[in-house]
C-alpha positions in Angstrom: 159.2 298.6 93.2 159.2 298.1 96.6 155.9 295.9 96.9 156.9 294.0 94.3 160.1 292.9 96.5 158.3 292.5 99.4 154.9 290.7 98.2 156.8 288.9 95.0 154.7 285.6 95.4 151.0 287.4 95.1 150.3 288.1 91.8 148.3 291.4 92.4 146.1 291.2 88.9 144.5 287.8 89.8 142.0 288.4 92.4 139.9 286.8 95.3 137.9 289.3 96.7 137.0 288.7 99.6 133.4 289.9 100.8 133.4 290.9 104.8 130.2 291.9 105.3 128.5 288.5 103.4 131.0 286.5 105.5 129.4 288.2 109.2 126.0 287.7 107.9 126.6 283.7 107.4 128.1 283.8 110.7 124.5 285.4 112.5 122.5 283.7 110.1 124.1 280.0 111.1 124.3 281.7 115.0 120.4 281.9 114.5 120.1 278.5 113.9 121.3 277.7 117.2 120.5 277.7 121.3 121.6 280.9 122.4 124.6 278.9 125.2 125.8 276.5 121.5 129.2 278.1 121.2 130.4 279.3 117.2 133.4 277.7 116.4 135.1 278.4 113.2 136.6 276.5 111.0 139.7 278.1 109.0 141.7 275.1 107.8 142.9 275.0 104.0 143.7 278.4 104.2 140.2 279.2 105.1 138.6 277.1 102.4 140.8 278.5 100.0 139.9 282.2 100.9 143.1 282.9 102.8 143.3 282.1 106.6 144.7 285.5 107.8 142.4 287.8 105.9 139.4 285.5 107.4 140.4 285.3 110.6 140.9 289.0 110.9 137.6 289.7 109.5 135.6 286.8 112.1 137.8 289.2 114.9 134.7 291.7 114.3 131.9 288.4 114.4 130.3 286.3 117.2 133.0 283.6 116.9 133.8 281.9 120.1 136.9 279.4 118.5 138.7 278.2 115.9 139.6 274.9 114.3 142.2 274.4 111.8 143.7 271.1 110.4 147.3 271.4 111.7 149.4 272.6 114.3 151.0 274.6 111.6 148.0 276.4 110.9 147.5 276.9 114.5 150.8 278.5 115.3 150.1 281.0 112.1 146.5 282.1 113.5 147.3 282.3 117.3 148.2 286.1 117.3 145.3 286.8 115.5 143.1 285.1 117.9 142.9 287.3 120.9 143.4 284.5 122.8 140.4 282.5 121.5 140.6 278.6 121.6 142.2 277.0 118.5 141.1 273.3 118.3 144.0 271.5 116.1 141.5 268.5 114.4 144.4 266.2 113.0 144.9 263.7 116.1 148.2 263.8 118.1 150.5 261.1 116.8 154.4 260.0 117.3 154.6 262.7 114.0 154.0 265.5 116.6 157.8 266.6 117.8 158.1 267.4 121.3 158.7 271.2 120.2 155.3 270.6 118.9 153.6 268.9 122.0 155.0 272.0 124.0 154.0 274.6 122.1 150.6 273.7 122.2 150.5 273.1 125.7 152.4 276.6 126.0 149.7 278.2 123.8 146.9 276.5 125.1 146.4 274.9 122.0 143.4 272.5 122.2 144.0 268.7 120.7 142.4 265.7 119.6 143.1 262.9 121.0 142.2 259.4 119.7 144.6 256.6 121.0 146.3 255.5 124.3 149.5 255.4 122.7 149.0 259.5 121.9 148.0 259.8 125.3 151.3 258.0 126.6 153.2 260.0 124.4 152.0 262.9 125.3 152.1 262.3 129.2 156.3 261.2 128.6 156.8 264.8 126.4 155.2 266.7 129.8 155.9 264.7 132.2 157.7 266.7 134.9 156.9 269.7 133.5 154.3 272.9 134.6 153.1 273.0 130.8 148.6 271.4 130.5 147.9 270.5 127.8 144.2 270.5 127.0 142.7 267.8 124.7 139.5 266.3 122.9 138.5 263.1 122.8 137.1 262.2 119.2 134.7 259.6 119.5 134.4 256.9 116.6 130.5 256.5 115.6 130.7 255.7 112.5 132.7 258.0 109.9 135.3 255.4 110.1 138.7 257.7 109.9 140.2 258.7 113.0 138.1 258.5 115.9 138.5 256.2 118.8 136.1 253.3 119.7 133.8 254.0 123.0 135.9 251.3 124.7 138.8 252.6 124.3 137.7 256.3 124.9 136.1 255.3 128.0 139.9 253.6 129.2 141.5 256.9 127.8 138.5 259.0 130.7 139.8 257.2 133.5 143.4 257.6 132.4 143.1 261.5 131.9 141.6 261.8 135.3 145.1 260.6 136.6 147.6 262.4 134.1 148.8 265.9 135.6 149.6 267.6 132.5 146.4 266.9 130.7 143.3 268.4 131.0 139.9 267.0 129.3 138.6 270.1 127.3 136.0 268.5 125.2 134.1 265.0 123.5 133.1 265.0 120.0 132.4 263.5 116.8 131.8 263.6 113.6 129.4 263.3 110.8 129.6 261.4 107.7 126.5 261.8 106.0 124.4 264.9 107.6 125.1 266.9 104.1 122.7 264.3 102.4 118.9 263.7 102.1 119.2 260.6 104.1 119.8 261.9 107.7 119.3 257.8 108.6 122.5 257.1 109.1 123.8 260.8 110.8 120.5 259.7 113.3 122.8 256.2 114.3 126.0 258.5 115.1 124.1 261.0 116.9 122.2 257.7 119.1 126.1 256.1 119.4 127.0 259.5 120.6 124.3 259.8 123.2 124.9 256.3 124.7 128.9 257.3 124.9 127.9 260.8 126.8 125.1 259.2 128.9 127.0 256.1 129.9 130.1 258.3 131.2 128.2 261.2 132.7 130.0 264.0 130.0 126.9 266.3 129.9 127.5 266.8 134.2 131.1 267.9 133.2 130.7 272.0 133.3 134.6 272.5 131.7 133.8 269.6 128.5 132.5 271.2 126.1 130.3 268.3 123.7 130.4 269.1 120.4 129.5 267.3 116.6 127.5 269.3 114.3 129.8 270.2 110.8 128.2 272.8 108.7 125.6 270.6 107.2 124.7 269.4 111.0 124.3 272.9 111.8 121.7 273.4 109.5 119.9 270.2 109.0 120.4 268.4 112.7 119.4 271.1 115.9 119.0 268.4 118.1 123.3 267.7 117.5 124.5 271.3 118.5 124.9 270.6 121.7 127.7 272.8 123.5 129.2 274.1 120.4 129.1 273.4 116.3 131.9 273.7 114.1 131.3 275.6 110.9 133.4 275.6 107.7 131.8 275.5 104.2 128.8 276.9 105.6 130.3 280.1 106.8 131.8 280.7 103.5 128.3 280.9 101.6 127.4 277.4 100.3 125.2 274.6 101.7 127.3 271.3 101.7 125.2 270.1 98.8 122.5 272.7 97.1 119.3 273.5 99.0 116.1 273.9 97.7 114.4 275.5 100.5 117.4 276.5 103.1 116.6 277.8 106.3 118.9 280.3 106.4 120.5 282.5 103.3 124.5 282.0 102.9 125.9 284.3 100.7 129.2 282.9 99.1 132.4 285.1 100.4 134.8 285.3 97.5 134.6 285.7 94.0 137.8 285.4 91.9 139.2 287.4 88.7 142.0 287.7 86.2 142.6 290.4 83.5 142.1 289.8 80.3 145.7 290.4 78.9 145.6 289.8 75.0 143.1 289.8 72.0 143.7 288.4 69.6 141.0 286.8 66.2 141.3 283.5 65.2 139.7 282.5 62.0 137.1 279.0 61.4 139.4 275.9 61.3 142.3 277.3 62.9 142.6 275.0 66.2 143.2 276.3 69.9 145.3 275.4 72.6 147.2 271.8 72.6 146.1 268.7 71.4 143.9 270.7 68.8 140.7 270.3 70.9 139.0 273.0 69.8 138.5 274.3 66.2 136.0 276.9 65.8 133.5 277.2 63.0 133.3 280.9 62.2 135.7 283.4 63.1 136.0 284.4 66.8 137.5 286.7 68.7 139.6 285.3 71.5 140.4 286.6 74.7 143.3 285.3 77.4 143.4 285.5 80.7 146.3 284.4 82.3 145.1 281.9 85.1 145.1 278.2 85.2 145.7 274.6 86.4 148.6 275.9 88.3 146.1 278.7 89.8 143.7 275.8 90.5 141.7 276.5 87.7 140.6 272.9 87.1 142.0 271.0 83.5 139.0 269.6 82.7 137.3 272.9 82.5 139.0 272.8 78.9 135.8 273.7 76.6 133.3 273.5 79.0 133.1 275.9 81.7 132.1 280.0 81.3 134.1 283.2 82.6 131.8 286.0 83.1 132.5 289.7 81.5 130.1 292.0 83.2 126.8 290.8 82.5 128.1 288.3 79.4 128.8 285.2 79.4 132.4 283.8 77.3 133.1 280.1 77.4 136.7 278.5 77.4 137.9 277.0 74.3 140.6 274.7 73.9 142.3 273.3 76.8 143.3 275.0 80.2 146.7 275.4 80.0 149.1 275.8 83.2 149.0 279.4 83.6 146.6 280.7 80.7 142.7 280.1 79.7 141.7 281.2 76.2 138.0 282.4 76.3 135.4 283.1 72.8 134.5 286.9 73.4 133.2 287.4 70.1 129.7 288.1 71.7 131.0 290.5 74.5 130.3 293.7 73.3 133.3 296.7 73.5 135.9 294.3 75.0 139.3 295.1 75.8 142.6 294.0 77.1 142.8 294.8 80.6 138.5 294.5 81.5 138.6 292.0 84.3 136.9 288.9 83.8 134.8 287.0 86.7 136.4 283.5 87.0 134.8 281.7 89.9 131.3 284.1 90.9 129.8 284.5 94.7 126.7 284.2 93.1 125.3 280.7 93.7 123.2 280.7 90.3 126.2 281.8 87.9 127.1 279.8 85.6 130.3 280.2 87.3 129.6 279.9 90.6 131.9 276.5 92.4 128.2 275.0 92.1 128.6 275.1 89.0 132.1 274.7 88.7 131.9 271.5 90.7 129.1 269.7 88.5 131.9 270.0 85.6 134.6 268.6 87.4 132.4 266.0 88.9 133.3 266.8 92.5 132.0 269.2 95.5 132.6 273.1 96.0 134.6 272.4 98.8 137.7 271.4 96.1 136.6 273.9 93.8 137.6 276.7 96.9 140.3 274.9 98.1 142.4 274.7 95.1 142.8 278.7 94.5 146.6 279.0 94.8 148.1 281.2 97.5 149.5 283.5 95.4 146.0 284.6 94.3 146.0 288.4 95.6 143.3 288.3 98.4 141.7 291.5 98.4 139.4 292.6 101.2 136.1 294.7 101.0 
């Protein structure tokens, strides 16, 4: 029972596997995209998408991965003795938030940070001030996604004021894209102009230790002429194209595929209801099957009668609705099934009819959610 003690929050019957081997290949096949000198960074935020940040991270230790990004400083300081020493680029810009603990840490573990106001840049500077500890940031670079980035103006005050700050080192200028994932590239075309004027006008590309950066996953694939000195990849290198693809590039093979056991069967006869508010009554009588996953799993509500679980090769759709922690599935087609077969809840098989394309299109969202929202205690398993 000693597991059990020491790993009590995973729940070792509901399963992410996690696929090594399909997550390397993304890597070189979104490497291959790229000039041979564009740095790989990886990006592990959300718990890696969803897929678990310290099972990914040790797997990309065997990959061409030159950094990291995550979202937090929290995130940083849980992947940093993993790293090997590799850059971690924090992307959530340094605010008053940050605790001086937290300013000196980085700086002590040559965190990398994003900065994107003067009054970050003040604080910073009164944290370290008198101090031996560098702390190495970014300068974000507002063109037009309209969250957190700074205007050229300001960024071009914040240059000059690096230049004269002793405990802060300019490591890199970047931006981001808002639109590159869709068929309009019109509008990514404007950022990637605004972005050129900002690096021309201030000389950055003549700066050998800046490293220029802007290309997300869908700007790796769709924008060559934005890799510059480095592109950050998140959804890509987890197998799926920011939106589906018709003619990709490059294959991406999705990393993870998720199952539960089937832990009850039980037959339900025609106009006996399932599940609450009675949303479901069959017409015939049905054997059903539950698997003991849901909302509270991340296994969406409004899946309730109408996604599909996968048993081998058969298809079994949910009936009724998703309940916290239990999804009731119609097996009555799936020949010789039994209590304990596992059943395929989210597939790494883009055309399934469980894949998180497909899961996405139900819920009305993007794959990116679909990922993110498998719990932690989901037992990560890797092959």
């Amino acid at each position: 029972m000693k597991v059990y003690r020491t790993q009590h929050y995973i729940r070792p019957d509901l399963q992410a596997h996690i696929h090594s081997k399909d997550l390397l290949e993304n890597v070189r096949n979104l490497r291959s995209l790229c000039p041979a000198h564009t740095k790989f960074c990886a990006v592990v935020k959300a718990n890696a998408y969803g897929h678990g940040i310290t099972e990914i991270v040790n797997i990309l230790q065997k990959g061409s991965v030159d950094a990291y990004a995550v979202a937090t400083f929290y995130e940083a300081l849980h992947i940093v003795s993993l790293t090997k020493k590799k850059p971690i680029l924090i992307l959530e810009p340094i605010s008053p938030v940050w605790s001086v603990e937290q300013i000196r840490i980085s700086a002590r573990e040559g965190f990398e940070c994003v900065l994107s106001s003067t009054e970050s840049l003040h604080y910073v500077t009164s944290i370290l001030s008198g101090t031996s500890l560098i702390l190495r940031v970014h300068l974000k670079i507002e063109t037009g996604m309209g969250r957190c980035g700074v205007d050229p103006a300001t960024a071009a005050s914040l240059l000059e004021a690096i230049e004269d700050c002793e405990n802060i080192r300019l490591a890199g200028v970047f931006t981001h894209f808002a639109t590159a994932d869709e068929d309009d590239l019109s509008y990514a075309e404007e950022q990637i102009n605004r972005f050129e004027q900002f690096l021309n006008t201030h000389r950055i590309k003549e700066r050998r230790k800046v490293t220029i950066h802007a290309a997300n996953s869908a700007g790796t694939i769709k924008l060559p002429h934005a890799h510059y000195d480095m592109v950050r990849c998140g959804i890509a290198m987890y197998g799926y194209y920011s939106r589906r693809m018709a003619n990709p590039p490059v294959p991406l093979k999705p990393v993870l595929q998720l199952q539960a056991p089937i832990t009850q069967l039980h037959r339900i006869p025609a106009g006996h209801s399932v599940s609450y508010g009675r949303s479901f009554i069959p017409t015939r009588d049905i054997l059903a099957a539950i698997v003991p996953l849901g909302y509270a799993d991340g296994y969406r509500r409004c899946f309730s009668n109408r996604a599909q679980m996968k048993i081998g090769p058969y298809v079994a759709p949910v009936i009724g609705r998703v309940c916290m922690d239990q999804v009731i599935l119609d097996v009555t087609d799936v020949p010789a099934v039994q209590a304990g077969q596992m059943v395929t809840v989210l597939d790494n098989d883009h055309n399934s009819p469980c894949s998180a394309y497909a899961l996405a299109d139900l819920a009305e969202t993007i794959c990116y959610e679909i990922l993110t929202f498998i719990h932690a205690h989901v037992n990560r398993i890797v092959h």
